[in-house]
C-alpha positions as CSV (number, residue, x, y, z in Angstrom):
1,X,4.1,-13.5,-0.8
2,X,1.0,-11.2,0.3
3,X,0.4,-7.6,0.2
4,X,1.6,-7.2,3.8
5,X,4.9,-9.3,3.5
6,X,6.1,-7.2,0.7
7,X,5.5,-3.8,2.5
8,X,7.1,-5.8,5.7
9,X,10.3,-6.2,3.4
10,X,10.2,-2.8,1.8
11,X,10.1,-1.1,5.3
12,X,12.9,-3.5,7.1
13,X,14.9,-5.6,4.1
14,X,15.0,-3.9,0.9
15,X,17.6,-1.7,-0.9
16,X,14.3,0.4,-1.6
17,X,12.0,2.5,0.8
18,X,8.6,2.1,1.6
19,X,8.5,6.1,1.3
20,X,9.0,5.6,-2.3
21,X,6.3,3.5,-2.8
22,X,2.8,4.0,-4.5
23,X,-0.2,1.5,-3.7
24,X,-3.0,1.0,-5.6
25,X,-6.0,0.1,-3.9
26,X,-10.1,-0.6,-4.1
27,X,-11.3,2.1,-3.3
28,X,-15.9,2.2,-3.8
29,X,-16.2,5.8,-5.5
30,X,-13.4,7.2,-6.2
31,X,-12.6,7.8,-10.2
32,X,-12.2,4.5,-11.9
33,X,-12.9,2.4,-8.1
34,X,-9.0,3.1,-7.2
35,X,-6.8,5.1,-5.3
36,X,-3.3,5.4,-5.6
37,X,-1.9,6.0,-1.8
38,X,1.9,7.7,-0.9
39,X,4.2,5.1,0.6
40,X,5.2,8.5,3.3
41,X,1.6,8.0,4.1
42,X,1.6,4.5,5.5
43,X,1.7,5.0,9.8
44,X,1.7,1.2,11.0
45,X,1.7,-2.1,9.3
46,X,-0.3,-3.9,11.3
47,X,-1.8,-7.9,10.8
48,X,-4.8,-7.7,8.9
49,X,-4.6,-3.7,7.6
50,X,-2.3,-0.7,6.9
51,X,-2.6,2.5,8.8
52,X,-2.3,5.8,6.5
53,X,-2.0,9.2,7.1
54,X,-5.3,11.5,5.6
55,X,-6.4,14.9,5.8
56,X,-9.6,13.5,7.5
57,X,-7.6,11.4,9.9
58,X,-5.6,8.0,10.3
59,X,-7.6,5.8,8.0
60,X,-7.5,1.5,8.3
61,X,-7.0,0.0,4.4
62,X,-7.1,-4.3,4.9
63,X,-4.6,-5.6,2.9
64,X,-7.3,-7.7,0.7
65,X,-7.7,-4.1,-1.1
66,X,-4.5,-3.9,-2.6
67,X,-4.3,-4.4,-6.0
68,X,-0.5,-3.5,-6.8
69,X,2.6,-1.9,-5.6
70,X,4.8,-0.6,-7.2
71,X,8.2,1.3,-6.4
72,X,9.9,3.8,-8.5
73,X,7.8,2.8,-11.2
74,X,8.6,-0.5,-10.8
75,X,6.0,-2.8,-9.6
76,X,7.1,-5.5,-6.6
77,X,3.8,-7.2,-6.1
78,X,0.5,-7.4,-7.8
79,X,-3.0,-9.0,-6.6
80,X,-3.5,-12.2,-9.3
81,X,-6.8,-12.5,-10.8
């Protein structure tokens, strides 16, 4: 299972909520190259990418930059390395 299947499930399947959610992602630049992103945040799911809410605008994160997820502090997926 991927990045995007597991969100998939949290959203329509799961006894959790994707709104409970926190993702940690890749992100160039930000404190220690991560950024921990609001499952409320997430607009769309879409094939290759995530859509979030930001204060600058909708914002396209590819699924490749997810390094874990985790839901009420319990994490549900995690990128191997």
């Amino acid at each position: 299972m991927g990045p995007r299947e597991a969100l998939n499930k949290l959203k329509w399947h799961s006894k959790f909520k994707l709104q409970d959610s926190k993702i940690t992602i890749a992100h160039r630049g930000a404190p220690g190259n991560i950024r921990i992103i609001d499952g409320a945040d997430i607009i769309e799911l879409g094939h290759s990418f995530m859509r979030i809410a930001s204060p600058d605008g909708d914002v396209e994160i590819p699924y490749h930059r997810i390094i874990q997820i985790k839901v009420q502090g319990k994490t549900v997926w995690q990128k191997r390395v």
